[in-house]
C-alpha positions in Angstrom: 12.5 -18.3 -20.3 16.0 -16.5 -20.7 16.9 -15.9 -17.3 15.8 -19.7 -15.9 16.4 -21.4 -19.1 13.4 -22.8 -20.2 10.6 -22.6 -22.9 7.0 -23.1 -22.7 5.9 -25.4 -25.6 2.8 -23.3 -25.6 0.7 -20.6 -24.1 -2.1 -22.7 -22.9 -2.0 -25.2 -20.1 -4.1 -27.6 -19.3 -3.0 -27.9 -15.6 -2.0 -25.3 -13.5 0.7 -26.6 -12.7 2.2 -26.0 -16.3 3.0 -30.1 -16.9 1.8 -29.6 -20.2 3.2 -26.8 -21.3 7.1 -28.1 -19.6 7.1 -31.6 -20.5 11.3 -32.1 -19.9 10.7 -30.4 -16.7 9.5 -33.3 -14.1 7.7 -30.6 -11.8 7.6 -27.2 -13.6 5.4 -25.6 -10.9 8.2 -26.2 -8.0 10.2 -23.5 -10.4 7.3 -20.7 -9.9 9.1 -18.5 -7.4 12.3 -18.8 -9.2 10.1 -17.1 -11.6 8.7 -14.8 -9.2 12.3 -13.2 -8.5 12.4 -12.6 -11.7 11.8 -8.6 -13.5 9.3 -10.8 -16.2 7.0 -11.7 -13.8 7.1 -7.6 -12.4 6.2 -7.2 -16.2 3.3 -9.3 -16.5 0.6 -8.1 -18.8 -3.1 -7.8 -16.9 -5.7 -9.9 -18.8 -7.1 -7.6 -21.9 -10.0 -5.4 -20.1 -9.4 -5.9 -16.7 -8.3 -2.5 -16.2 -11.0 -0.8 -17.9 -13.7 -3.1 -16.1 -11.9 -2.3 -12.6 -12.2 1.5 -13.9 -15.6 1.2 -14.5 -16.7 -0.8 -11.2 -14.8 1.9 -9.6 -16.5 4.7 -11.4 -19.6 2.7 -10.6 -18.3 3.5 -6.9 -17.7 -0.2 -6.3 -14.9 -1.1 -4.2 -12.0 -2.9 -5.3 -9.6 -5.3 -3.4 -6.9 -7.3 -4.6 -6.2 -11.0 -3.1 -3.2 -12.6 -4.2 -1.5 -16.0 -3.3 1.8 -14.7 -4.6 4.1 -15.8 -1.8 5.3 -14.4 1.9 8.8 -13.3 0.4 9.6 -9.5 0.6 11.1 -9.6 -2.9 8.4 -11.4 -4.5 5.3 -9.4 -3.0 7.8 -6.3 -4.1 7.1 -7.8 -7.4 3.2 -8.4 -7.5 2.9 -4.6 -5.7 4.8 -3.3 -8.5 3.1 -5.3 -10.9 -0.5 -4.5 -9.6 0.2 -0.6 -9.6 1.7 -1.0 -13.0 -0.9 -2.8 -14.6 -4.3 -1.3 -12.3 -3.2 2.2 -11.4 -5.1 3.8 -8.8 -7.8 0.9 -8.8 -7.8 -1.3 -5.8 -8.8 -0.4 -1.8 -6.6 -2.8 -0.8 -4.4 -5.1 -1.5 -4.2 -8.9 0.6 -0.8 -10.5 0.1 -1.0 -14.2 0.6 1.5 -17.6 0.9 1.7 -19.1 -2.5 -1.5 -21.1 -3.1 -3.2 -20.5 0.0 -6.1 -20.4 0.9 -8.3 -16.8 0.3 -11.8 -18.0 2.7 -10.5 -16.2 5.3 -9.3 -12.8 3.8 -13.3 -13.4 2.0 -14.8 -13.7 5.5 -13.6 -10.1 6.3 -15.9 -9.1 3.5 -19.6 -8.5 2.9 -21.3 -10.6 0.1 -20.3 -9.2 -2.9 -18.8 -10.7 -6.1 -14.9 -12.5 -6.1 -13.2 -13.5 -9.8 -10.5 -15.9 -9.8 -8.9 -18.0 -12.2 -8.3 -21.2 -9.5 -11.5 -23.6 -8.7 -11.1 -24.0 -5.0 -10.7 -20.3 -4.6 -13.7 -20.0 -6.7 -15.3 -22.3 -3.8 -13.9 -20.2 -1.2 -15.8 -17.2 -2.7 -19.1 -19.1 -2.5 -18.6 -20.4 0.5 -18.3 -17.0 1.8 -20.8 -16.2 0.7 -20.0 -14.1 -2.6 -20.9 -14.6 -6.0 -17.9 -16.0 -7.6 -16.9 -16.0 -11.2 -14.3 -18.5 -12.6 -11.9 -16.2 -15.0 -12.2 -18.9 -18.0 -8.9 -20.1 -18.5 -7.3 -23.3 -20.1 -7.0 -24.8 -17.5 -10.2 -24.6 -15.6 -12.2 -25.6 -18.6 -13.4 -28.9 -17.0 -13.8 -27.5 -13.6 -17.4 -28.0 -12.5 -19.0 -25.4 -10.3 -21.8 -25.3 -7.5 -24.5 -22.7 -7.5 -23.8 -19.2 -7.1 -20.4 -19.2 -8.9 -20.6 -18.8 -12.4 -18.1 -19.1 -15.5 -16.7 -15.6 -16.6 -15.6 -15.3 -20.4 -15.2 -11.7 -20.5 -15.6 -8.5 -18.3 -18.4 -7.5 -19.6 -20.1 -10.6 -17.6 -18.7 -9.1 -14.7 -19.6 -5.2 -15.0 -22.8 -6.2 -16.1 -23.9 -8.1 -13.6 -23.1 -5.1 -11.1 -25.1 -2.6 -13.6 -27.9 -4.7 -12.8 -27.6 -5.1 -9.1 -26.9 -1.4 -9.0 -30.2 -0.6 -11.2 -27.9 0.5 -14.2 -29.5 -2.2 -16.8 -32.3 -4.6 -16.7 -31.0 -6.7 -18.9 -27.3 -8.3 -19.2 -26.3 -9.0 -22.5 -23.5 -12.0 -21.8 -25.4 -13.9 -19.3 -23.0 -15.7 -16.7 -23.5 -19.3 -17.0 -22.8 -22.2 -14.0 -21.5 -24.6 -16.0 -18.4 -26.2 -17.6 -17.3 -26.4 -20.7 -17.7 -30.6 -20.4 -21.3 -30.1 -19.4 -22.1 -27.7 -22.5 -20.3 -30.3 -24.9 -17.3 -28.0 -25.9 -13.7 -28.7 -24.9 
């Protein structure tokens, strides 16, 4: 906002590309790495929980790795690094740095079937189509995203940790049960 000179109307997009929320800018998302070189996005808050679900799962002795479509410039993966290690100290294995918006199936590949979370639909697909469960981090702008089977709407982290107790024989029941469905389907906007 200060440094580029602009203000988001609101918090809450619609579209990822931030059209919405920038209405005087004709394509706000062609301005995300000017953001990216900037210390605010170094300073980016994590979700609320994340880094106590990421403890947990790694307490649980689950691995944890990192996938990013941040961008291929030095200066701006300098930034994610820094902001990962700020915000998830001492939490992931490792850490996959990745063109802006590309494509994540074939960092997944490398991986056994496990679970992937991301905010982004057709990385959500990527997930499943790896063969991992995937969870859709409920955002405002995924809200009418539909999904296939074995990817699943998460609300909270508590979706996400339980669903690993469970596997892991630490619960027989989870509490919030993931659901694979949008918000259209279920009747709420």
């Amino acid at each position: 906002e200060h440094e580029l000179g602009h203000k988001a109307e609101h918090l809450k997009p619609k579209h990822f590309s931030m059209i919405d929320i920038f209405p005087e800018i004709e394509k706000p998302y062609l301005h995300i790495k000017d953001y990216q070189h900037t210390d605010h996005y170094r300073e980016v808050e994590a979700y609320q929980g994340s880094y106590e679900a990421y403890k947990t799962l790694k307490e649980m002795g689950v691995s944890v790795i990192a996938v990013t479509s941040c961008g291929e410039e030095k200066k701006i993966q300098q930034n994610r690094l820094y902001n990962l290690e700020k915000n998830f100290p001492d939490i992931f294995d490792d850490i996959h740095l990745l063109d802006l918006g590309a494509d994540k199936t074939h960092v997944l590949s490398k991986y056994d079937n496990s679970r992937f979370i991301d905010d982004q639909i057709g990385n959500v697909l990527s997930g499943v189509k790896t063969g991992h469960k995937s969870y859709l981090w409920d955002m405002s702008y995924n809200k009418e995203d539909e999904l296939p089977e074995n990817a699943f709407r998460a609300e909270n982290w508590n979706i996400i940790v339980d669903d690993y107790r469970k596997e892991l024989g630490l619960i027989t029941e989870i509490s919030d049960k993931p659901k694979n469905i949008s918000r259209r389907r279920r009747g709420l906007r």
